[in-house]
MILUM-473061 format. One record per atom (N, C-alpha, C): residue number from 1; residue in one letter; x negated, y, z negated. Coordinates in steps of 0.02 Angstrom, whole numbers, plus 50000, padded with zeros to 5 digits. Layout:
BEGIN
   resi   resn      px      py      pz
    NUM      a       X       Y       Z
...
This chain:
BEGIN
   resi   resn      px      py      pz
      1      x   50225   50268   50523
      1      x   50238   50317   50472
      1      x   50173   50353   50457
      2      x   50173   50409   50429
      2      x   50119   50469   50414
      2      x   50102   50452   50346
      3      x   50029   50458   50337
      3      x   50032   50463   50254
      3      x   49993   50542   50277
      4      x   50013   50597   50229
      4      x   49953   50640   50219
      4      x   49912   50643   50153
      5      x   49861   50659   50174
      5      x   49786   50642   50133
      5      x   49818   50722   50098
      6      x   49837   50795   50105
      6      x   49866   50826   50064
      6      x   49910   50817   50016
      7      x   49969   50770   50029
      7      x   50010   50757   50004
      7      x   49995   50682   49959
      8      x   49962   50659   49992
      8      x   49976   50585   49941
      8      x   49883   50580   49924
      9      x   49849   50599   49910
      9      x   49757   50622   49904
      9      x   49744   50544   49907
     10      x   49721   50535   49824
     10      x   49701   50478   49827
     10      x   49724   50409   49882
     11      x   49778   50414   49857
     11      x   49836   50369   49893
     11      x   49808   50338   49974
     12      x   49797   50402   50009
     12      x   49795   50432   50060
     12      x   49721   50393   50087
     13      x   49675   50418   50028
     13      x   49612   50401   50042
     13      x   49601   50306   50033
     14      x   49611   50288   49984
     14      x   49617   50211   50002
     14      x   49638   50186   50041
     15      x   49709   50208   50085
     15      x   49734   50182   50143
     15      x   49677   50181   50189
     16      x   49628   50260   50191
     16      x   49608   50269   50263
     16      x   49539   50222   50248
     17      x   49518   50204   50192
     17      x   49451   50177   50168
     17      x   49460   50105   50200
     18      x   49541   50058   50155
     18      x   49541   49996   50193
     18      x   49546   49983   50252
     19      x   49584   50033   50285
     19      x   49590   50020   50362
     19      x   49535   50037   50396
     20      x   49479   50060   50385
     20      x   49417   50075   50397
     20      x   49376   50001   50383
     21      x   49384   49991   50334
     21      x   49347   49917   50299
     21      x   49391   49856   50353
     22      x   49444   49876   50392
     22      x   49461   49817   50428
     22      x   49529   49777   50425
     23      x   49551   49825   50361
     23      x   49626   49778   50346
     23      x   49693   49845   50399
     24      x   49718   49790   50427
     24      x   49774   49823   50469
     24      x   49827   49871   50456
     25      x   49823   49937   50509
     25      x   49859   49967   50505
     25      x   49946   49964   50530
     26      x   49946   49920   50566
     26      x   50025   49875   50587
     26      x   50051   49827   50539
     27      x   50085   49817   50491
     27      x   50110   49773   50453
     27      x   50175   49752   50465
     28      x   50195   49721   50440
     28      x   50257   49670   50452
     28      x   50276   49655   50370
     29      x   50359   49699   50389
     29      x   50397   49705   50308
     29      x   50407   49613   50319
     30      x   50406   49599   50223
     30      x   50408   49568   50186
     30      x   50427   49576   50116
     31      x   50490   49574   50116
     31      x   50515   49600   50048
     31      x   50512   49548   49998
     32      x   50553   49480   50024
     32      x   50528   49434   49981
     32      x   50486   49423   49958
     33      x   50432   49427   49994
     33      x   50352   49411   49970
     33      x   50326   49456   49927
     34      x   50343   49514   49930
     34      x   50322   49539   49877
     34      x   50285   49532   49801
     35      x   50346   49484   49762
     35      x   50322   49475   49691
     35      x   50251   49449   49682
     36      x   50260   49392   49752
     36      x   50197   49339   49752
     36      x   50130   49364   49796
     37      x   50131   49424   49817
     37      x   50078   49464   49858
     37      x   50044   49500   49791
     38      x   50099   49531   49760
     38      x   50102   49567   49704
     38      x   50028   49558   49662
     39      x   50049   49479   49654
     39      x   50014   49452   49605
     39      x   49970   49430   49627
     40      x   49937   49413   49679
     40      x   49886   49369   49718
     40      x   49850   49422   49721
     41      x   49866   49501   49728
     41      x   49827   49545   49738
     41      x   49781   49605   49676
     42      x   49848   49602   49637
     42      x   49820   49642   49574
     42      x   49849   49615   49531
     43      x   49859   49543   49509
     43      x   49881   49519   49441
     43      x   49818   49501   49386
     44      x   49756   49472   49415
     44      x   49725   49473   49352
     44      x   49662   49531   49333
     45      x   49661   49591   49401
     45      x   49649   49630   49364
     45      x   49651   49704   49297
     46      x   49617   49715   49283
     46      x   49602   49753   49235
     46      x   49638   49808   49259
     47      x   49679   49838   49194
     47      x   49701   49919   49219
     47      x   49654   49977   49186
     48      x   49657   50019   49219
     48      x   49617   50071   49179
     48      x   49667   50137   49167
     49      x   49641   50159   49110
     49      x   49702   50203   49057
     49      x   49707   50265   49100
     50      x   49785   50298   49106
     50      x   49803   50335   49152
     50      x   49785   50334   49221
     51      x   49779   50270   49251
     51      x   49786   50247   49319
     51      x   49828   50203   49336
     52      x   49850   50178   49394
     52      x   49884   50123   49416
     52      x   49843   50102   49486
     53      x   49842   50032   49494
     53      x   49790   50006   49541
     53      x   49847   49983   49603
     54      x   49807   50018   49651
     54      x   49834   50024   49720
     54      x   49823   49961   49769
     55      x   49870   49946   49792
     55      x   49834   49892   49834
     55      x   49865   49929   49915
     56      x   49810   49904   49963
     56      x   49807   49889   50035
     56      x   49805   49855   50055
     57      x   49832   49811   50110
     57      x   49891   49803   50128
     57      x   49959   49808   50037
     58      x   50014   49837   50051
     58      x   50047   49834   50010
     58      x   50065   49785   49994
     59      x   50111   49757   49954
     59      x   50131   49680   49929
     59      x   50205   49674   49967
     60      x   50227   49739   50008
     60      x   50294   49722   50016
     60      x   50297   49698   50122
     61      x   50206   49691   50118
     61      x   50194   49674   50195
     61      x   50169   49606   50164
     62      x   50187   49573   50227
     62      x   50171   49509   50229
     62      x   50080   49508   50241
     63      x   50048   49565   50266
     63      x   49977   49557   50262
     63      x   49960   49563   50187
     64      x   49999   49589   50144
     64      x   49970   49598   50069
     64      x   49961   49535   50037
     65      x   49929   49551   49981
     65      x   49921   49472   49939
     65      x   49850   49482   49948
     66      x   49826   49430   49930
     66      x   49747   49373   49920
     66      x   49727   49428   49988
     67      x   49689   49465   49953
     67      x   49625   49485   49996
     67      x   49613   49574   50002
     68      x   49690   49610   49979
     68      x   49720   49668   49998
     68      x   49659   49694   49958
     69      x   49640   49781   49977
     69      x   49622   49806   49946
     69      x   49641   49838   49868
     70      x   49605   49851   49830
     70      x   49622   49874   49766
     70      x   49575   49926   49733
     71      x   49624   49971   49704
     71      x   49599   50048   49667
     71      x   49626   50077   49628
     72      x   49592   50082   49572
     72      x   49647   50132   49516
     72      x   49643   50192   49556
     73      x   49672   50231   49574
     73      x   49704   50270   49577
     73      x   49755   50332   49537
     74      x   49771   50367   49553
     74      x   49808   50432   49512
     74      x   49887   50425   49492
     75      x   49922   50419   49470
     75      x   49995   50383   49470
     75      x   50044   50410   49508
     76      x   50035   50487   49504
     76      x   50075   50516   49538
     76      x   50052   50510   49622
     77      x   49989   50494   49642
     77      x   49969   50490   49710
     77      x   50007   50415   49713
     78      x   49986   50350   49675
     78      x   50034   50298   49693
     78      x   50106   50293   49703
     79      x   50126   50335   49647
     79      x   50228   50340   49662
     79      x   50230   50344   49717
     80      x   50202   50421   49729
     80      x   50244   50459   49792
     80      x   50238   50428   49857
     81      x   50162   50372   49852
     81      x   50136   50367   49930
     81      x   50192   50316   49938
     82      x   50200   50283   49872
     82      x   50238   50220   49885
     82      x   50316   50215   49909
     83      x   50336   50292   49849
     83      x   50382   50298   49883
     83      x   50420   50314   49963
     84      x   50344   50349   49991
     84      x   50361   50385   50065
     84      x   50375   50306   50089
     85      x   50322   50260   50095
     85      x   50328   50199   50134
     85      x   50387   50158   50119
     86      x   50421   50161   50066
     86      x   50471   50128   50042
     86      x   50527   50175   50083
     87      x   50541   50215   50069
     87      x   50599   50272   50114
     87      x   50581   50244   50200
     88      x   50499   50261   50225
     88      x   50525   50249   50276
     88      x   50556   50179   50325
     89      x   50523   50125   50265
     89      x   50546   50062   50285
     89      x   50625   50053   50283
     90      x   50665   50077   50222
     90      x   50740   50075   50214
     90      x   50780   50078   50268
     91      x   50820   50016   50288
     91      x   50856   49994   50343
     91      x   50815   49989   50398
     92      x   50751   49964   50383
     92      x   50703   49909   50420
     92      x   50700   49831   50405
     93      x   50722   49797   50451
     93      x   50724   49728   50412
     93      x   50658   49688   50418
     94      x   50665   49646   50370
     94      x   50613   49598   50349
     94      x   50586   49563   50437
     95      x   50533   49561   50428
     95      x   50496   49544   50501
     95      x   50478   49590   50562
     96      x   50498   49670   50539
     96      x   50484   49709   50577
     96      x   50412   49724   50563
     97      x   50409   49777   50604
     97      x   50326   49797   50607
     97      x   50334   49864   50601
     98      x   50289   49900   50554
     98      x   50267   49969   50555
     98      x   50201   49973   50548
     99      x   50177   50042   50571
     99      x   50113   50073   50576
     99      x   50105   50127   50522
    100      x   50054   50136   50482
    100      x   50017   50156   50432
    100      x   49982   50183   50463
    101      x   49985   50282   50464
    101      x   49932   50293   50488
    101      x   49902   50357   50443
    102      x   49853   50398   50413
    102      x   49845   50419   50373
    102      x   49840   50500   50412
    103      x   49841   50537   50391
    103      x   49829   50614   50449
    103      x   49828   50664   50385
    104      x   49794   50726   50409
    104      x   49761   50776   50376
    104      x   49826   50823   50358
C-alpha cells in the first residue's frame, strides 16, 4: 500500500523516518493483537495537547507493540493515514502480509 507524504505529511514522515531507523516495511495483519501492541507501545506515554501519538509498526501488525516507533503527530495526518491502511487491509485476513511504502 502507498502512503503519500502529500496526503498523509506528518503521518507519512514517521513512517519513512522508522523504516529508515530499521523497523519493517512488510508487516503481518494482527487484529487481535492489537489492544495489547496498543499498549506495549504508547500506553504509558505522555500525550501532548492537540496531538495524537503515532506509532510504527502499527498495533494492528503483529510487528507493533514493545519497541514500535512513537510521535505526536497532527490528528488529522493520524486519522487519515490510519484510515488509508485500515481500508486497504479490509478483507485481508489476519496473518497476511502487506507492504508500507511511503511515495511523494
Amino acid at each position: 500500500m502507498l502512503i503519500s507524504r502529500g496526503k498523509y505529511g506528518e503521518a507519512a514522515e514517521h513512517i519513512s523516518d522508522a523504516q529508515n531507523a530499521g523497523h519493517p516495511d512488510v508487516l503481518t495483519i494482527d487484529r487481535p493483537g492489537a489492544p495489547g501492541n496498543r499498549k506495549d507501545s504508547i500506553g504509558g506515554l505522555p500525550k501532548v495537547p492537540g496531538k495524537q501519538l503515532d506509532e510504527y509498526p502499527p498495533a494492528m501488525f503483529k510487528e507493533g507493540g514493545t519497541g514500535a516507533g512513537v510521535r505526536s503527530i497532527s490528528s488529522k495526518d493520524n486519522m487519515e493515514a490510519g484510515a488509508c491502511i485500515g481500508n486497504a487491509c479490509r478483507g485481508l485476513s489476519d496473518g497476511e502480509k502487506v507492504r508500507i511504502k511511503v511515495v511523494d
